[in-house]
C-alpha positions as CSV (number, residue, x, y, z in Angstrom):
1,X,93.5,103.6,125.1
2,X,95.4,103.9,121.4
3,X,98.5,101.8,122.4
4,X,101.2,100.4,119.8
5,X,102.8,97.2,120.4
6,X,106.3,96.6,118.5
7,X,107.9,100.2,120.3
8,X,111.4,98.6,119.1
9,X,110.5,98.9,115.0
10,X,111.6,102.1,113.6
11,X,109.5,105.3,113.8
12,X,108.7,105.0,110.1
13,X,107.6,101.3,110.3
14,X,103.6,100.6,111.1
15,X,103.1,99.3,114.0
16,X,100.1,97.3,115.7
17,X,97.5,99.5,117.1
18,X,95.1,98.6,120.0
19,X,92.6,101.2,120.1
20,X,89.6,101.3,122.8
21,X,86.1,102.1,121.2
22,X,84.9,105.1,123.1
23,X,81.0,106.6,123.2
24,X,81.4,109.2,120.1
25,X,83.0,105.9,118.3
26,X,80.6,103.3,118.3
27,X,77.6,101.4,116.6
28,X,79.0,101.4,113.4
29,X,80.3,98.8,111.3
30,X,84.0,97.6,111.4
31,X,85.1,98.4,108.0
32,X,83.6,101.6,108.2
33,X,85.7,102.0,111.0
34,X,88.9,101.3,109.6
35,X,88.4,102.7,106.1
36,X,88.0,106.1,108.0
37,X,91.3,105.2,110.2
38,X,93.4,103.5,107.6
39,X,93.6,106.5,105.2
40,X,94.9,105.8,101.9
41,X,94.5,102.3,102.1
42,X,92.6,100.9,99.8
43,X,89.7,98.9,100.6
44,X,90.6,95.4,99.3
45,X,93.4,95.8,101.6
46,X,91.5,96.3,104.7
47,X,88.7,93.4,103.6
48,X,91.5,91.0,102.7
49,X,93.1,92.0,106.6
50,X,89.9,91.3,108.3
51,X,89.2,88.1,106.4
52,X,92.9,86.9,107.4
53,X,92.1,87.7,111.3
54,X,94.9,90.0,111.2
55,X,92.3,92.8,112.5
56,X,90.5,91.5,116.1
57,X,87.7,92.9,118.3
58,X,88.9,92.0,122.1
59,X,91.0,89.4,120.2
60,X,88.6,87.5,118.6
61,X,88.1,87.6,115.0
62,X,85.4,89.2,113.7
63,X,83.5,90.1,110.2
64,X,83.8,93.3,108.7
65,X,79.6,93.7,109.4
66,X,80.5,93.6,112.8
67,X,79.1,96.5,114.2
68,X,81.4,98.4,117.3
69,X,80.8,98.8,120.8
70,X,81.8,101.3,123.6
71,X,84.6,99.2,125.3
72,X,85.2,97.2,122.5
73,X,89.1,96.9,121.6
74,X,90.5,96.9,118.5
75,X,93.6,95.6,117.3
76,X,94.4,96.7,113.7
77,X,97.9,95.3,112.6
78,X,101.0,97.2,110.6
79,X,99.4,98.3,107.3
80,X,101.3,101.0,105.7
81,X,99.4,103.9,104.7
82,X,99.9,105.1,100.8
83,X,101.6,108.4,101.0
84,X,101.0,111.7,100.3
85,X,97.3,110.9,100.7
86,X,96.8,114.7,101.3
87,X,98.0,115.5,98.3
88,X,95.6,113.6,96.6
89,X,94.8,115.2,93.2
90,X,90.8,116.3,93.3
91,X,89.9,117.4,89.9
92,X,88.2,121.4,88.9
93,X,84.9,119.8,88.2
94,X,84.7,117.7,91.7
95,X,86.2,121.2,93.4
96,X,83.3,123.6,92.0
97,X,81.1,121.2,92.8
98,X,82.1,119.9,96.1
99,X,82.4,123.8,96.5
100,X,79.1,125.4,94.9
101,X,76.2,122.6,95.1
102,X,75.5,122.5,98.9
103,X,71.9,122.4,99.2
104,X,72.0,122.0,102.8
105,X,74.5,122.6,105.9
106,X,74.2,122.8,109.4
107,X,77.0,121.8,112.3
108,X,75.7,118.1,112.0
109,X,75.5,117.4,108.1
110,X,75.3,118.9,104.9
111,X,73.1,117.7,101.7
112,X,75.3,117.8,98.6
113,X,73.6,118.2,95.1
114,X,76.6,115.4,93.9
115,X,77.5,115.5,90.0
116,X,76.9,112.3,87.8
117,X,80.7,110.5,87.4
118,X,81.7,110.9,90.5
119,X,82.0,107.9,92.6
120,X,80.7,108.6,96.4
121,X,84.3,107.4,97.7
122,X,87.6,105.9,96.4
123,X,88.7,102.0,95.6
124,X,88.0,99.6,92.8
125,X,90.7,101.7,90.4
126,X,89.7,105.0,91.7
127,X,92.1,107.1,94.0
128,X,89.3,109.4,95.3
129,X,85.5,109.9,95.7
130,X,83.3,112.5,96.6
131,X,84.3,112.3,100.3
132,X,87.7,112.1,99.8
133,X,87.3,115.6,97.8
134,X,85.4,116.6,100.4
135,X,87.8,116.1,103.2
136,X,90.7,117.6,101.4
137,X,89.2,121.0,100.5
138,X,88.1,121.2,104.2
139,X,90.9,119.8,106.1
140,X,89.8,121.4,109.2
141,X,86.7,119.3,109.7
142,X,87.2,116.5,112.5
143,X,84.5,114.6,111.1
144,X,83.1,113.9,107.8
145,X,81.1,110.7,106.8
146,X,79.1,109.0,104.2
147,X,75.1,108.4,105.5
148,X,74.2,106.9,102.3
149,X,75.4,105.7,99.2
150,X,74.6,106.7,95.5
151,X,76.0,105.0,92.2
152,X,78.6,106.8,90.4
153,X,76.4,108.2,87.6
154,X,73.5,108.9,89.5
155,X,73.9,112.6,90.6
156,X,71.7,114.3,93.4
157,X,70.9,114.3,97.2
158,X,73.7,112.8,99.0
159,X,73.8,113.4,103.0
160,X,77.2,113.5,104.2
161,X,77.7,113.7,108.2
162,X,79.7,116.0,110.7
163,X,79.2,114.2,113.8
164,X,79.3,110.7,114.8
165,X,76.0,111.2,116.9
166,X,74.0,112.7,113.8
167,X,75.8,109.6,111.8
168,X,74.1,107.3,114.0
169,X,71.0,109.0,113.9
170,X,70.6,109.3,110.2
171,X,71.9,105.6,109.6
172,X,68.8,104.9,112.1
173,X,66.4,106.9,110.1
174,X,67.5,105.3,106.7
175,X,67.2,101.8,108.0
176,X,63.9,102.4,109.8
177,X,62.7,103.7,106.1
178,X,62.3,107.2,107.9
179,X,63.7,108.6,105.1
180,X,61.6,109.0,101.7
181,X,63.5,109.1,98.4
182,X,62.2,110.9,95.2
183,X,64.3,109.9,92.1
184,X,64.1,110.9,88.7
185,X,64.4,108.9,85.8
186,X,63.8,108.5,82.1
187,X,62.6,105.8,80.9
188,X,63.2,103.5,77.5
189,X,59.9,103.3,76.0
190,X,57.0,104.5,76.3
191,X,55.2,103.0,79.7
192,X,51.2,102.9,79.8
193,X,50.4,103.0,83.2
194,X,50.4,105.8,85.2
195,X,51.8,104.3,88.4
196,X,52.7,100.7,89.6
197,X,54.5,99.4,92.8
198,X,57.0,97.1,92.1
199,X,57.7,94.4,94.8
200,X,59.9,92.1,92.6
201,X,62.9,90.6,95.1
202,X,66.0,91.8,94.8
203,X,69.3,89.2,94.9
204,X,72.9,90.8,94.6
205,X,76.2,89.5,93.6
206,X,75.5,87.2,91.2
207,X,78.0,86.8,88.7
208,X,77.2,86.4,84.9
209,X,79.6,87.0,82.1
210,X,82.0,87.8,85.1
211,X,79.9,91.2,86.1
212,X,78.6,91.8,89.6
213,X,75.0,92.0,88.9
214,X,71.8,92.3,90.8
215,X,68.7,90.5,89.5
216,X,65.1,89.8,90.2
217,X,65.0,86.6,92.7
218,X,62.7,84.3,95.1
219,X,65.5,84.3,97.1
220,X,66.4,87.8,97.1
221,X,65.4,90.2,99.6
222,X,62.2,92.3,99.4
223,X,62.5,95.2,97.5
224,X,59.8,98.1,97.0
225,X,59.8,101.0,94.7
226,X,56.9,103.1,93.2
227,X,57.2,104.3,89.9
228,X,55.1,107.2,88.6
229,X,54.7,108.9,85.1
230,X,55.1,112.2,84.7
231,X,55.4,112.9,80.5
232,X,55.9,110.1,78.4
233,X,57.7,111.3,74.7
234,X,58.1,109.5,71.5
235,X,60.4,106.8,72.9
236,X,60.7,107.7,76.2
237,X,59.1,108.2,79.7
238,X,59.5,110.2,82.7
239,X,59.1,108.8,86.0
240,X,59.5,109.6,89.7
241,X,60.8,106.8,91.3
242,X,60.3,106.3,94.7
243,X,62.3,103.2,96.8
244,X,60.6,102.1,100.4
245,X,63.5,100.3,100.7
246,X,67.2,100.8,99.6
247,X,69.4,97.5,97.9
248,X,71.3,98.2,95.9
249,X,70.8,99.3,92.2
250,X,67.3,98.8,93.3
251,X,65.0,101.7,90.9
252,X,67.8,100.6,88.1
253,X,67.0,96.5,88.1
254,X,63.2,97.3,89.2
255,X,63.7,99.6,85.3
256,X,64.4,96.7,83.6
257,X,62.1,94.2,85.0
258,X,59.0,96.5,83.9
259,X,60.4,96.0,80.2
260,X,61.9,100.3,80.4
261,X,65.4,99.8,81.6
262,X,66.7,103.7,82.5
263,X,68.5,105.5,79.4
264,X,71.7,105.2,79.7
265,X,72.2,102.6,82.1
266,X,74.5,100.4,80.5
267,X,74.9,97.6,83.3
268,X,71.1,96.8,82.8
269,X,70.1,98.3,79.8
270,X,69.9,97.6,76.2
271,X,73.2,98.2,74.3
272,X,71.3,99.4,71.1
273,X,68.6,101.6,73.1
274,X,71.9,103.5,74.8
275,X,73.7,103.8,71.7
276,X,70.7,106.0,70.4
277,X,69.7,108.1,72.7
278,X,73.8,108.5,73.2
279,X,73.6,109.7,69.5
280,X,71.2,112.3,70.8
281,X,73.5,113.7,73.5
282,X,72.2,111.5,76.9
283,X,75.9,110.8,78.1
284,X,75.3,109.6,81.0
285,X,72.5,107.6,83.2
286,X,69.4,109.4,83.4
287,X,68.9,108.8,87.1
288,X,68.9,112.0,89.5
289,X,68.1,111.8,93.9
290,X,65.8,115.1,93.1
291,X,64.7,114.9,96.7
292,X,65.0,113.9,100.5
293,X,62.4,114.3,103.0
294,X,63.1,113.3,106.8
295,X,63.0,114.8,110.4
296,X,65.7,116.9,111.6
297,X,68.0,114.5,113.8
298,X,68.6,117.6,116.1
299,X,65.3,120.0,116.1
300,X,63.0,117.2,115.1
301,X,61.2,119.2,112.0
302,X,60.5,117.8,109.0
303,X,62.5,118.5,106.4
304,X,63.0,118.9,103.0
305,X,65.9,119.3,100.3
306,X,65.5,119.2,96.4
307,X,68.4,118.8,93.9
308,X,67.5,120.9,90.5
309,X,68.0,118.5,87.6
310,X,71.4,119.1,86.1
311,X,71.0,121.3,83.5
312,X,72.1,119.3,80.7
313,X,69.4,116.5,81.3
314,X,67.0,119.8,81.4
315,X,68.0,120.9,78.2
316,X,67.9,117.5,76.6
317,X,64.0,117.1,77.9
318,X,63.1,120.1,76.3
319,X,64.3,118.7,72.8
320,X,62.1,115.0,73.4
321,X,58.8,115.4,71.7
322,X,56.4,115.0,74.0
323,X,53.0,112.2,73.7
């Protein structure tokens, strides 16, 4: 079923679409359901639509968390689609790299190593992400989907799906914690201990000086991460950081509340720290997904992918005088 009410509007005109959640389509959440059919459109848009009621799941309204089953139908109402979406402009840099730093690929997913200042998909000011990219220089794939998220400057492992079935599976395996994280980051400072679980609560959305942050809370949820040295330098420390579970901004505020916010991170860092190791060419966020460990969703082996560290964090490491 993917009827269209309205037949007597003109052929350019959006019209109301009911379409019938089949098999391949469900268990997942509404809006990523209609950010995926309502191409172009950006995703205020199609939160604002939802929140009106103007989108409804056998006709009732729903929120956009609501999470889509076989038989379910959905009516999504006339929203007109920005054009020339497939011409969106994707930039030499995202190209090579969209093109060149596949770590992994199979017919279900792929693993990209994804470059820091990229953000994983368009919306809030950006006309395209990493998946948008993605999709364009491979306009024959049916299916291509965010598993997981990472923050703009953060580059690394990023899992990126071909088929709705591995999609569900991999969204399982990340929210049963199946999946273990390795992160590297470079600490301000220079931390004494050699490891330390940090369990501090984790609350999001809370507004100060009009910013989205996300700070330590009671009333947050529960948050894990293990941090582990590996070299400490003159004013600096690397770590491995590994998160048990995954809020957001999680190893970057769980930083900061040991006293070593990450270099570079200018959302919950120090201003003046940034400015000086930005004097000493750290551009960017020193956070990088080195590597992913999980079972196969298909074969069931374990498996394995590591990102290199880009090699202008590697060439910086090698000038930090090390403790």
């Amino acid at each position: 079923m993917n009827n269209q009410e309205h037949s007597d509007t003109p052929s350019n005109t959006p019209k109301v679409q009911l379409v019938e959640i089949t098999e391949d389509m469900c268990d997942q959440r509404l809006d990523n359901f209609l950010i995926a059919r309502l191409k172009g459109v950006p995703k205020s848009r199609i939160y604002r639509i939802v929140r009106k009621g103007e989108v409804r799941v056998n006709k009732g309204r729903v929120d956009v968390n609501y999470r889509l089953l076989a038989g379910d139908v959905v009516r999504i109402p006339p929203v007109r689609v920005a054009e020339k979406t497939e011409e969106m402009f994707v930039g030499q840099n995202l190209k090579d790299a969209l093109e060149n730093d596949i770590l992994f690929e199979d017919d279900g997913f792929l693993v990209l190593n994804k470059p820091a200042g990229f953000a994983v998909h368009g919306g809030s000011g950006l006309s395209s992400g990493i998946i948008e990219g993605l999709r364009q220089i491979r306009p024959d794939a049916k299916f291509l989907e965010l598993v997981h998220r990472l923050d703009r400057d953060t580059s690394g492992c990023l899992l990126i799906a071909k088929k709705r079935s591995v999609l569900k599976l991999l969204h399982e395996f990340f929210r049963d914690d199946q999946v273990q994280k390795t992160y590297l980051a470079l600490l301000t400072g220079q931390w004494a201990r050699k490891k330390l679980v940090v369990t501090a609560p984790l609350l999001k959305n809370v507004s100060k000086g009009g910013e989205r942050m996300v700070v330590v809370s009671q009333s947050g949820k529960e948050a894990e991460t293990l941090f582990r040295r590996i070299k400490t330098f003159n004013d600096a420390t690397l770590v491995e950081a590994s998160p048990k579970t995954g809020r957001t901004h999680q190893i970057r505020v769980h930083a900061a509340f040991l006293g070593h916010p990450i270099v570079g991170d200018e959302r919950y860092g120090s201003d003046e720290l940034n400015r000086k190791f930005k004097a000493r060419g750290y551009k960017r966020m020193f956070l990088h997904a080195q590597q992913v460990t999980f079972k196969h969703p298909i074969t069931g082996d374990s498996l394995t992918i590591v990102a290199p560290l880009p090699r202008q964090l590697e060439a910086l490491l090698k000038h930090e005088e090390q403790v």
